[in-house]
N, C-alpha and C positions, 0 to 999 in steps of 0.2 A: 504494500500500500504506500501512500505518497507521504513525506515526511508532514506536511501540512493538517492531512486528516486527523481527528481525535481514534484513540484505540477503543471498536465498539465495544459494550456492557457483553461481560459475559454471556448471557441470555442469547446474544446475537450468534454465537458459536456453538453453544450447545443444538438450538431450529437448523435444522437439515436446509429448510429451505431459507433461513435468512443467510447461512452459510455461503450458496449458494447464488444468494442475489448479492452477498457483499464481492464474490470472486467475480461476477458480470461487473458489476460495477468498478473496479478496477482494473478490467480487462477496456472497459467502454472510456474512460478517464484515461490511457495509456493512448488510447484511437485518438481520440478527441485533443492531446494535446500535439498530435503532430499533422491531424486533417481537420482543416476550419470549420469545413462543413458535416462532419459527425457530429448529430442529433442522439445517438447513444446515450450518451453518457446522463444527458436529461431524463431521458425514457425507463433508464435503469434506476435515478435517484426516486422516480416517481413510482415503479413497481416497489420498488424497498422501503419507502414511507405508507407505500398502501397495505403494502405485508405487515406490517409494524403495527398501522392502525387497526387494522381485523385483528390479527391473530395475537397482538400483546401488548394490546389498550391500557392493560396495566403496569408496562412501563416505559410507556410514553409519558416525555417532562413534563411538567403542569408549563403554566401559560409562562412566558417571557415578560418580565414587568417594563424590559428599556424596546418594547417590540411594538412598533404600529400596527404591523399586522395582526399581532395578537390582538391589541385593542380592538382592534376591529371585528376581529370574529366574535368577542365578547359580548360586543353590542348587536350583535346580528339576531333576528327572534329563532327559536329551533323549529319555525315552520317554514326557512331560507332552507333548511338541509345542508348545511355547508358544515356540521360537526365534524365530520370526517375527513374535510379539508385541514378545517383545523386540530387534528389530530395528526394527520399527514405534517402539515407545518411543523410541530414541535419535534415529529419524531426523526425529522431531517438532522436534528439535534446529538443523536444519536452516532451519527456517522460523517458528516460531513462538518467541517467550518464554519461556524454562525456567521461569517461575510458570504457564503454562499446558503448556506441552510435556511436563514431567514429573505432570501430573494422572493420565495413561493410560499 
């Protein structure tokens, strides 16, 4: 992995399949820093927050206090359906750089 990344929670190691989306994602990030136009590496962060969010809701970070976008989902009614977005959001936290985790 890239020296920049955080080392994921254990939990991430033990899931077959987070395992798994962490080595795509690494493989898509290796692509991506040498062709401008690989879209990978995006598509990979976005299946591995969406894994994260389904399957282990329970340790995804709580909200960001220095975060707009957190604010934002805060205030949104839970009849927007965007919970899981912001689920997604935090749990980029997990894995990626909060200058790039907190982009989406």
């Amino acid at each position: 992995m890239r020296a920049d990344l955080p080392v994921p929670p254990p939990f991430m190691w033990t899931c077959q399949r987070c395992a798994e989306l962490l080595d795509d994602l690494a493989d898509a990030l290796g692509i991506a820093a040498s062709e401008d136009l690989f879209d990978g590496a995006l598509r990979s962060q976005m299946i591995l927050a969406g894994h994260i969010a389904h399957e282990h809701r329970a340790e995804v970070p709580p909200a960001h206090e220095d975060c707009p976008r957190c604010a934002y989902y805060a205030r949104q009614p839970d009849n927007r359906g965007i919970g899981d977005l912001w689920l997604e959001h935090r749990a980029r936290d997990l894995f990626l750089p909060a200058s790039q985790a907190r982009l989406m």
